[in-house]
Biotite code that builds the C-alpha atoms (Angstrom):
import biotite.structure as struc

atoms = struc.array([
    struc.Atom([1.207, -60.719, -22.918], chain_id="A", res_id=1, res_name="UNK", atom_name="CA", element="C"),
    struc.Atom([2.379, -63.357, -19.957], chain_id="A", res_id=2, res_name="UNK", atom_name="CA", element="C"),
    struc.Atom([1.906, -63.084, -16.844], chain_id="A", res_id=3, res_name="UNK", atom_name="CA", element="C"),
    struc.Atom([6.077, -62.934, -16.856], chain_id="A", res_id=4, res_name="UNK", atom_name="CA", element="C"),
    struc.Atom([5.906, -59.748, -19.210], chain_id="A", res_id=5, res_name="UNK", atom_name="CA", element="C"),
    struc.Atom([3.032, -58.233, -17.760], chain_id="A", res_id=6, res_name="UNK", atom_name="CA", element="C"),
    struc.Atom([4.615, -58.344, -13.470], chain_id="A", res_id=7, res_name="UNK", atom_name="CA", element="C"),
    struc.Atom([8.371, -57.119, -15.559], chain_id="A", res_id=8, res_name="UNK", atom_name="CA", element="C"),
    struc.Atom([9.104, -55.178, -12.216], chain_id="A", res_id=9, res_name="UNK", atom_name="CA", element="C"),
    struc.Atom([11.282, -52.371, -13.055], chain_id="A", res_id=10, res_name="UNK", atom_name="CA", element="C"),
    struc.Atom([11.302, -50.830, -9.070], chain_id="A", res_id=11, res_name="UNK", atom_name="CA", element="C"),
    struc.Atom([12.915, -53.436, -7.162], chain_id="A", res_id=12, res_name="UNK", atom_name="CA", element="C"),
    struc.Atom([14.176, -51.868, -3.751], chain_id="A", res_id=13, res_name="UNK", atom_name="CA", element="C"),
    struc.Atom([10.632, -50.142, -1.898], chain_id="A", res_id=14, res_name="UNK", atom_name="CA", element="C"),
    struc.Atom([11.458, -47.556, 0.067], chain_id="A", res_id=15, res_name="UNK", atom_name="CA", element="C"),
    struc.Atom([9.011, -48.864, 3.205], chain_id="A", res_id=16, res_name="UNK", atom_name="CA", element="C"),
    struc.Atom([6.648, -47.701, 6.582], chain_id="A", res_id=17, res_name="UNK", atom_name="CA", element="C"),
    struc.Atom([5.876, -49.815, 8.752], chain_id="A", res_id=18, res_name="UNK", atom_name="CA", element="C"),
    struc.Atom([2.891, -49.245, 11.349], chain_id="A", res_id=19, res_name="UNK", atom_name="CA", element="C"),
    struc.Atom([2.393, -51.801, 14.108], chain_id="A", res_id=20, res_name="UNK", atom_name="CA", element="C"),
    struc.Atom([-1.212, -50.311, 15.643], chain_id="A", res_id=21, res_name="UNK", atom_name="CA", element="C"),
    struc.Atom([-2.011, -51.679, 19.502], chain_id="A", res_id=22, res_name="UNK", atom_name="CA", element="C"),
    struc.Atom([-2.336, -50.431, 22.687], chain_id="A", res_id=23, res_name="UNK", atom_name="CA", element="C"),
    struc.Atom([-0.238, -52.694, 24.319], chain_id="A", res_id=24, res_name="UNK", atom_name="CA", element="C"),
    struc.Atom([2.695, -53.597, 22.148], chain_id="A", res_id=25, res_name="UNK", atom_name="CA", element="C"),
    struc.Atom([6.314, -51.974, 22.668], chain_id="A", res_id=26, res_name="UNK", atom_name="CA", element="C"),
    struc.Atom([9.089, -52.380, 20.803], chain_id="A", res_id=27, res_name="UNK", atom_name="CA", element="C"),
    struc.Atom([10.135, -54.780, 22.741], chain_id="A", res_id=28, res_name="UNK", atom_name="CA", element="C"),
    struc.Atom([8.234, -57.223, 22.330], chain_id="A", res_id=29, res_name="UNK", atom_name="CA", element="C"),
    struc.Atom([6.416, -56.625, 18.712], chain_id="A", res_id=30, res_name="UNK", atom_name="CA", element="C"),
    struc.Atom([6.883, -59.960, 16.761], chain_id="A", res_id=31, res_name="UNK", atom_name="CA", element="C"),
    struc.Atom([4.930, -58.712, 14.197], chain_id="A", res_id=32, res_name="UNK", atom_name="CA", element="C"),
    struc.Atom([6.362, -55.617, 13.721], chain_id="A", res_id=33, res_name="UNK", atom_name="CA", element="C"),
    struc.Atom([9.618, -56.818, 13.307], chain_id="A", res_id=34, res_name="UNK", atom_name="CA", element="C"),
    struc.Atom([8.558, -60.160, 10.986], chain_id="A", res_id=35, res_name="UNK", atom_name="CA", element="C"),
    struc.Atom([7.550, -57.221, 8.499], chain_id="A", res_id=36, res_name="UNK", atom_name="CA", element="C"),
    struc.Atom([10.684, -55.608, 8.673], chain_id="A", res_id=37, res_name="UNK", atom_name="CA", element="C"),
    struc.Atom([12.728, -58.663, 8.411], chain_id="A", res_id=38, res_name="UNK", atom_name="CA", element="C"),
    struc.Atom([10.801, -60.352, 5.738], chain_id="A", res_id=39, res_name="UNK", atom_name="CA", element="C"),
    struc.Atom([10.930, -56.856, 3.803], chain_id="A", res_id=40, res_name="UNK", atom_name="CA", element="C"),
    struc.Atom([14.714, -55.995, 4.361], chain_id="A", res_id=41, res_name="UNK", atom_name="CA", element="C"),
    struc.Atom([15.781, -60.162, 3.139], chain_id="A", res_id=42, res_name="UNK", atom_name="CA", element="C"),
    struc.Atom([13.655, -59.867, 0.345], chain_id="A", res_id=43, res_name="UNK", atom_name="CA", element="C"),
    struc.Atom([15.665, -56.412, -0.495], chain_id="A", res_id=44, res_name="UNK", atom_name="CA", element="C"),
    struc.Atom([13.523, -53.606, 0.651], chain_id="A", res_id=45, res_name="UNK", atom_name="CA", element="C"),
    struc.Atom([14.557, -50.778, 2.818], chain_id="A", res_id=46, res_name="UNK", atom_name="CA", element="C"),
    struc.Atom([12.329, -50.103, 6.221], chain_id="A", res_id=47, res_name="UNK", atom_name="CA", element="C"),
    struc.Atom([12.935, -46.385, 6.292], chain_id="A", res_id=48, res_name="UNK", atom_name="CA", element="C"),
    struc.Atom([10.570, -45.774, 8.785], chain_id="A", res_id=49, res_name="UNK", atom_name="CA", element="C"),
    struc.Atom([8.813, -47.937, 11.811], chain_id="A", res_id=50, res_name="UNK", atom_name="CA", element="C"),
    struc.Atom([6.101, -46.761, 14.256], chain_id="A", res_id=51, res_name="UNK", atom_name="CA", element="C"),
    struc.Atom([3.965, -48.222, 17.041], chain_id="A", res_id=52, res_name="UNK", atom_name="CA", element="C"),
    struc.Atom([0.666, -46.063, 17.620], chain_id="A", res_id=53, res_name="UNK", atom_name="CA", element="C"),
    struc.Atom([-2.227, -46.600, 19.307], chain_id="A", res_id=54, res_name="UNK", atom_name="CA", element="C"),
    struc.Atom([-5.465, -48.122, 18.008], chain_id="A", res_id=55, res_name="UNK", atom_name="CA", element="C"),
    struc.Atom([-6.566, -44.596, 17.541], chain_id="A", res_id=56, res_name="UNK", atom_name="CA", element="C"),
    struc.Atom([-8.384, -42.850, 14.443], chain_id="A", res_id=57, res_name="UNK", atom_name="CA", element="C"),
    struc.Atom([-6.570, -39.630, 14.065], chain_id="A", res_id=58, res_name="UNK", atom_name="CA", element="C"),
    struc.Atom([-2.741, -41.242, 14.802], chain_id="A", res_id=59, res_name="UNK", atom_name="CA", element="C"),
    struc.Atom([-3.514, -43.541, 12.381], chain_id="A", res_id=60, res_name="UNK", atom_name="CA", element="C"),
    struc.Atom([-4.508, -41.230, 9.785], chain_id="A", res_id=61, res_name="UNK", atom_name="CA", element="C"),
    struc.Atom([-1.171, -38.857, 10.552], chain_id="A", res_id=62, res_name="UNK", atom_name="CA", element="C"),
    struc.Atom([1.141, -41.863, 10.220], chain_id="A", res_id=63, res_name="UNK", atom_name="CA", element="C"),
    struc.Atom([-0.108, -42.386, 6.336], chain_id="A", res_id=64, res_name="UNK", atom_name="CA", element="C"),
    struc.Atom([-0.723, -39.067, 5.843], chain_id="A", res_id=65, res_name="UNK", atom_name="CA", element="C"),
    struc.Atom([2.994, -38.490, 6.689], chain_id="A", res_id=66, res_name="UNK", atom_name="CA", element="C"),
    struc.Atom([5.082, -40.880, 4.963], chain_id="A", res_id=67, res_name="UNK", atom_name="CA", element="C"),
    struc.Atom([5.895, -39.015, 1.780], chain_id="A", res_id=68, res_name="UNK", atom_name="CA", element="C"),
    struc.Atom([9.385, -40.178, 1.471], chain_id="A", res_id=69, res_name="UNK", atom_name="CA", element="C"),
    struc.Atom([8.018, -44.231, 1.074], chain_id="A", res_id=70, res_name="UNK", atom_name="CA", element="C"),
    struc.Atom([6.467, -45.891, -1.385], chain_id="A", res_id=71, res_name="UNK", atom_name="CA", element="C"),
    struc.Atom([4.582, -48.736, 0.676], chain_id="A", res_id=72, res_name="UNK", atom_name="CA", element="C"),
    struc.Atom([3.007, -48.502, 3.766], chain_id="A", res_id=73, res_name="UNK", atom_name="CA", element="C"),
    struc.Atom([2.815, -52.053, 6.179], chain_id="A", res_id=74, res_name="UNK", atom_name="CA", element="C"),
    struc.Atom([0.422, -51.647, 8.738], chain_id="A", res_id=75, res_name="UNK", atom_name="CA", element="C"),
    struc.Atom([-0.769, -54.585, 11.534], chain_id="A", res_id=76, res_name="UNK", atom_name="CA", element="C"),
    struc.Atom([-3.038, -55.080, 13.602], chain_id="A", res_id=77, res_name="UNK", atom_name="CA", element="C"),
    struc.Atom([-6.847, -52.923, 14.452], chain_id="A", res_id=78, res_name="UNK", atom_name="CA", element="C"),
    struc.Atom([-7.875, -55.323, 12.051], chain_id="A", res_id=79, res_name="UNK", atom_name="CA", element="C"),
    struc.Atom([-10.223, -56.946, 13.600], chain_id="A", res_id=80, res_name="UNK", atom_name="CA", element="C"),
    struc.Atom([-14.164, -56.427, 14.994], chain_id="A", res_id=81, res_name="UNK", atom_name="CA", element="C"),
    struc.Atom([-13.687, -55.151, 18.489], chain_id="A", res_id=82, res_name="UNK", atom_name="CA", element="C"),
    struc.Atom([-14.746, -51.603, 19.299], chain_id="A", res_id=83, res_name="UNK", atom_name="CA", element="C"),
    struc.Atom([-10.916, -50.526, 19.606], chain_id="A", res_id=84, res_name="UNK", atom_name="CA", element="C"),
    struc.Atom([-10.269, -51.896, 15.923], chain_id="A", res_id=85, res_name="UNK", atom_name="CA", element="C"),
    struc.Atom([-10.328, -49.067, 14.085], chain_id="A", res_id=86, res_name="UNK", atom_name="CA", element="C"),
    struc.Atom([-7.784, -49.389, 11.831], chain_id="A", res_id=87, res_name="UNK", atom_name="CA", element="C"),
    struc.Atom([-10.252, -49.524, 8.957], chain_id="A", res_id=88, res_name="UNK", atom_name="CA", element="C"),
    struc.Atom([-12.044, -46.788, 9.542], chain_id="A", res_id=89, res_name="UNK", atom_name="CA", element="C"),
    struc.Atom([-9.015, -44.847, 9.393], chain_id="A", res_id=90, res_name="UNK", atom_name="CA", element="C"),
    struc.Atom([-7.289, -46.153, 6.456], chain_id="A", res_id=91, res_name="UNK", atom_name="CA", element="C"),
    struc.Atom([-10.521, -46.637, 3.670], chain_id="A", res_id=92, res_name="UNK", atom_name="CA", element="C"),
    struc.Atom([-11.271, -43.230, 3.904], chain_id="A", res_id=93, res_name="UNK", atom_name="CA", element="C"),
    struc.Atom([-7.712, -42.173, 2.583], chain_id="A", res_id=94, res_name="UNK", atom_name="CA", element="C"),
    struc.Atom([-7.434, -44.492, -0.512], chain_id="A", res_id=95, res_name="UNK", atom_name="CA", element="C"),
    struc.Atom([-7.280, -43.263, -3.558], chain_id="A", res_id=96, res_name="UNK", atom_name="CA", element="C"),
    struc.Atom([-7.990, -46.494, -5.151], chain_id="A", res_id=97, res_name="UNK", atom_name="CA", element="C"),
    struc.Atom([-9.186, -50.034, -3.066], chain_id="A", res_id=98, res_name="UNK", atom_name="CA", element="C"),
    struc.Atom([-7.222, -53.383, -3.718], chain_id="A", res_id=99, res_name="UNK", atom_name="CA", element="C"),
    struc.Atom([-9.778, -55.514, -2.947], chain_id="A", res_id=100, res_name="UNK", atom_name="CA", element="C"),
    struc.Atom([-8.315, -58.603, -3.737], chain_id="A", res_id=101, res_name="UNK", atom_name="CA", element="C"),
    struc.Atom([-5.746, -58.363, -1.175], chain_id="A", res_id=102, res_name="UNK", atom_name="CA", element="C"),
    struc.Atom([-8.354, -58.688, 1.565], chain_id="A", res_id=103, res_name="UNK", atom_name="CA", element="C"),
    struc.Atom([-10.442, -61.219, -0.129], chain_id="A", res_id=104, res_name="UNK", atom_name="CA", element="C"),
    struc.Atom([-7.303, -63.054, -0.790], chain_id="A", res_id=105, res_name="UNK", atom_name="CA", element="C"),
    struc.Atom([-5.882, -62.551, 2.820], chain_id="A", res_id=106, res_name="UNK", atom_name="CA", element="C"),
    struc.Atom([-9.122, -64.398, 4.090], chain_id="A", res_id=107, res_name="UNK", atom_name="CA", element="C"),
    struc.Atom([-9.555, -66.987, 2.029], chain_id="A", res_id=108, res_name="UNK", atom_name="CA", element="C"),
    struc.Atom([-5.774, -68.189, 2.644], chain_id="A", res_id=109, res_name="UNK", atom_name="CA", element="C"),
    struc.Atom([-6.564, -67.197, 6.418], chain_id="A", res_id=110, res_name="UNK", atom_name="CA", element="C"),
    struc.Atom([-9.457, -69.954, 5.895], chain_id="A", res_id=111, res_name="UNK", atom_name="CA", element="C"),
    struc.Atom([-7.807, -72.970, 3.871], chain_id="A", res_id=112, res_name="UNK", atom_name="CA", element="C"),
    struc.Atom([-4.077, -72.754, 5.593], chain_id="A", res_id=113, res_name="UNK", atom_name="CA", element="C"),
    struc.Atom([-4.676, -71.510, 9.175], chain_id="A", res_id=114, res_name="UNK", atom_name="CA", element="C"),
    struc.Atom([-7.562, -70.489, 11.305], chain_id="A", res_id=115, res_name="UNK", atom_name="CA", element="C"),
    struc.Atom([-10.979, -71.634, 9.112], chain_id="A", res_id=116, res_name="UNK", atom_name="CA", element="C"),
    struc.Atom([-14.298, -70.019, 9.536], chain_id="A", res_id=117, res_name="UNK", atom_name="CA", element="C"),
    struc.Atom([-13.063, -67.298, 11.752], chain_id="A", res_id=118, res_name="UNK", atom_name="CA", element="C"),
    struc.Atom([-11.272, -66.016, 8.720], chain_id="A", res_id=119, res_name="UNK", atom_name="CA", element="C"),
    struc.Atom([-14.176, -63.784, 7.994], chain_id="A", res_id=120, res_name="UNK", atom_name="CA", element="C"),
    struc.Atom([-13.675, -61.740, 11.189], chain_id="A", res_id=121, res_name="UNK", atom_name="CA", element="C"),
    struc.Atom([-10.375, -60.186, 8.990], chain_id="A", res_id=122, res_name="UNK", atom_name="CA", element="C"),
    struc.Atom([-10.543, -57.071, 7.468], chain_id="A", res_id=123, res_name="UNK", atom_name="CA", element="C"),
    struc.Atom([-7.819, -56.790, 6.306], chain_id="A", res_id=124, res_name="UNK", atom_name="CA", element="C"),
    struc.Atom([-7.418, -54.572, 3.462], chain_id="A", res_id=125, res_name="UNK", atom_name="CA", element="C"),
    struc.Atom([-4.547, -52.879, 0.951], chain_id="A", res_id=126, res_name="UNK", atom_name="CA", element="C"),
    struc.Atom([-5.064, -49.995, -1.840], chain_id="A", res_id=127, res_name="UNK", atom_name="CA", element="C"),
    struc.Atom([-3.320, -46.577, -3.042], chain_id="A", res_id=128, res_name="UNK", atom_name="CA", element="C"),
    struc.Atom([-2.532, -43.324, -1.071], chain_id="A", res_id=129, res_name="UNK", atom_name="CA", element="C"),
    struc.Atom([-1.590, -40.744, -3.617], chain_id="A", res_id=130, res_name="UNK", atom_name="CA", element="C"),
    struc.Atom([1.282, -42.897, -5.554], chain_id="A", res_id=131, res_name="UNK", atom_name="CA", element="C"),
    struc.Atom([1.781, -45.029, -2.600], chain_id="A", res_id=132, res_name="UNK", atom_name="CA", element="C"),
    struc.Atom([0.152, -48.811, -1.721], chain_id="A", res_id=133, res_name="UNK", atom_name="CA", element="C"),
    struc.Atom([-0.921, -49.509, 1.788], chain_id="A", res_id=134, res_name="UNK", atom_name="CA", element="C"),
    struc.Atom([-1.563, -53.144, 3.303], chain_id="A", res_id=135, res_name="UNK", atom_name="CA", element="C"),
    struc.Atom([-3.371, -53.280, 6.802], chain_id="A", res_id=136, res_name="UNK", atom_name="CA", element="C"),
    struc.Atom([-3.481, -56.519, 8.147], chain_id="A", res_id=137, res_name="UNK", atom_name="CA", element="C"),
    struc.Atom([-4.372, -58.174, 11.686], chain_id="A", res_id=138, res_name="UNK", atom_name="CA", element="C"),
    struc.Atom([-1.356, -58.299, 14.020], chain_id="A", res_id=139, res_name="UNK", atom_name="CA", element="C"),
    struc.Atom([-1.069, -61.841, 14.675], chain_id="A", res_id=140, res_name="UNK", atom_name="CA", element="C"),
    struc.Atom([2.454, -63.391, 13.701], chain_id="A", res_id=141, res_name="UNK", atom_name="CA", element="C"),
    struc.Atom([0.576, -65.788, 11.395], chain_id="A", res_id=142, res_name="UNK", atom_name="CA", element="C"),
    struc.Atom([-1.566, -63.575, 10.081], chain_id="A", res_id=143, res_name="UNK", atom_name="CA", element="C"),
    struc.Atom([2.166, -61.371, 9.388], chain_id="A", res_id=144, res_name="UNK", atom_name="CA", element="C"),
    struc.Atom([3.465, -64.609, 7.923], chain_id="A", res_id=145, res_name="UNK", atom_name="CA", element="C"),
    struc.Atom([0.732, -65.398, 5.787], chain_id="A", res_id=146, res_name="UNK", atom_name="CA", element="C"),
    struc.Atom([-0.136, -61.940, 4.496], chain_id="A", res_id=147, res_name="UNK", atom_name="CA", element="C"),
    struc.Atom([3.575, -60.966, 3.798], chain_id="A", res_id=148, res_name="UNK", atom_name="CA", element="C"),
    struc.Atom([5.449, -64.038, 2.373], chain_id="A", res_id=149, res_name="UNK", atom_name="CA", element="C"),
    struc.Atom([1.339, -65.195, -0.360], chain_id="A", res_id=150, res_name="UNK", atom_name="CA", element="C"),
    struc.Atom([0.540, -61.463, -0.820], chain_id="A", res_id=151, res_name="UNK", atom_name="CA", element="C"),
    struc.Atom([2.279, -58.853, -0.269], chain_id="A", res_id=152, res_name="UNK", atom_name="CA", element="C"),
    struc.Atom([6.133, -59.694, -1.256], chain_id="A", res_id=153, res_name="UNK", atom_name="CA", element="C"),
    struc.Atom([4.948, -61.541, -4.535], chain_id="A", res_id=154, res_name="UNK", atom_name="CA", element="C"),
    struc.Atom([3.487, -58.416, -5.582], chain_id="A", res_id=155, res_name="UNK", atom_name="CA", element="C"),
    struc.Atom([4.976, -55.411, -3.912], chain_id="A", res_id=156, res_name="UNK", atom_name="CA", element="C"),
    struc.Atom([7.567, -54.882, -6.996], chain_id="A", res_id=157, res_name="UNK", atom_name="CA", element="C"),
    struc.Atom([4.566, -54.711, -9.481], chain_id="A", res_id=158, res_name="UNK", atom_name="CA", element="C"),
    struc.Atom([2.211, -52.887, -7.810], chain_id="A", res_id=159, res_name="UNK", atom_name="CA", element="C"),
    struc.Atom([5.047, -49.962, -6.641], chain_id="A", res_id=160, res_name="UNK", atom_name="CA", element="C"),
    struc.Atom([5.886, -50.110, -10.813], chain_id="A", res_id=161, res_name="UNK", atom_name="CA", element="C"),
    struc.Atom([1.942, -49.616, -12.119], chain_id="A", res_id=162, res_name="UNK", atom_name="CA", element="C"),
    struc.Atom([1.782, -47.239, -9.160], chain_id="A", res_id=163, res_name="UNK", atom_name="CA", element="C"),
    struc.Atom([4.643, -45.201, -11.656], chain_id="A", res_id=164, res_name="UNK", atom_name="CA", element="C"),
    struc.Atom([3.704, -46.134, -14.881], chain_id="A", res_id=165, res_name="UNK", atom_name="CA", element="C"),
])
């Protein structure tokens, strides 16, 4: 089978949540936020939902737990090593299944195109919630940029239609 056959995406509009996790951030001025949303919406996908939280455990953990009606969940930023990143800690627990090529990926493009050996302060990370993916990734506007227009658009058609197979 090619790869052409095997990525044959038959869900091509993703009903989408997206989580922009800081303690400082408003609407007003979340870049990143609102680079997911735009990137998602041109490339055809529908932003049904759109939250900024805190860098907290247990909002973090409601916000995937409640988002039934979507089939991906976009989350930035808590990403990183700090003692108020815990975006992490909140999602791993939840997956059904880890992704783990998403975050290895994520860093190692982090590393050759942008910020080099500090790449490996990232966690970013992706996998399934029930029959739903989830991406966390830091909240910089590169790292938005990067993860979004390698990763996660390439791939969000196939991985919503194995998550239905």
């Amino acid at each position: 089978m090619s790869i052409t056959e095997h990525t044959n995406k038959k869900y091509t509009h993703i009903a989408c949540k997206v989580i922009t996790i800081s303690d400082t951030r408003t609407e007003a001025d979340d870049k990143s936020g609102k680079m997911i949303i735009n990137l998602l919406e041109s490339a055809g996908h529908q932003v049904v939902n759109y939250v900024i939280i805190k860098d907290e455990k247990t909002e973090i953990q409601r916000e995937l737990t409640d988002a039934a009606s979507v089939e991906a969940i976009i989350l930035n930023g808590g990403t990183g090593i700090s003692e108020r990143d815990v975006t992490i800690e909140a999602v791993k627990p939840l997956l059904t299944k880890e992704i783990s090529g998403f975050g290895e990926l994520f860093r190692m493009l982090s590393y050759t195109e942008d910020i080099g050996p500090a790449a490996m302060l990232s966690r970013a990370i992706a996998g399934t919630l029930g029959g739903r993916v989830v991406f966390a990734m830091p909240g910089s506007t590169g790292a938005v940029k990067l993860g979004m227009k390698k990763l996660v658009l390439p791939e969000l058609t196939h991985i919503v239609s194995e998550l239905h197979k």
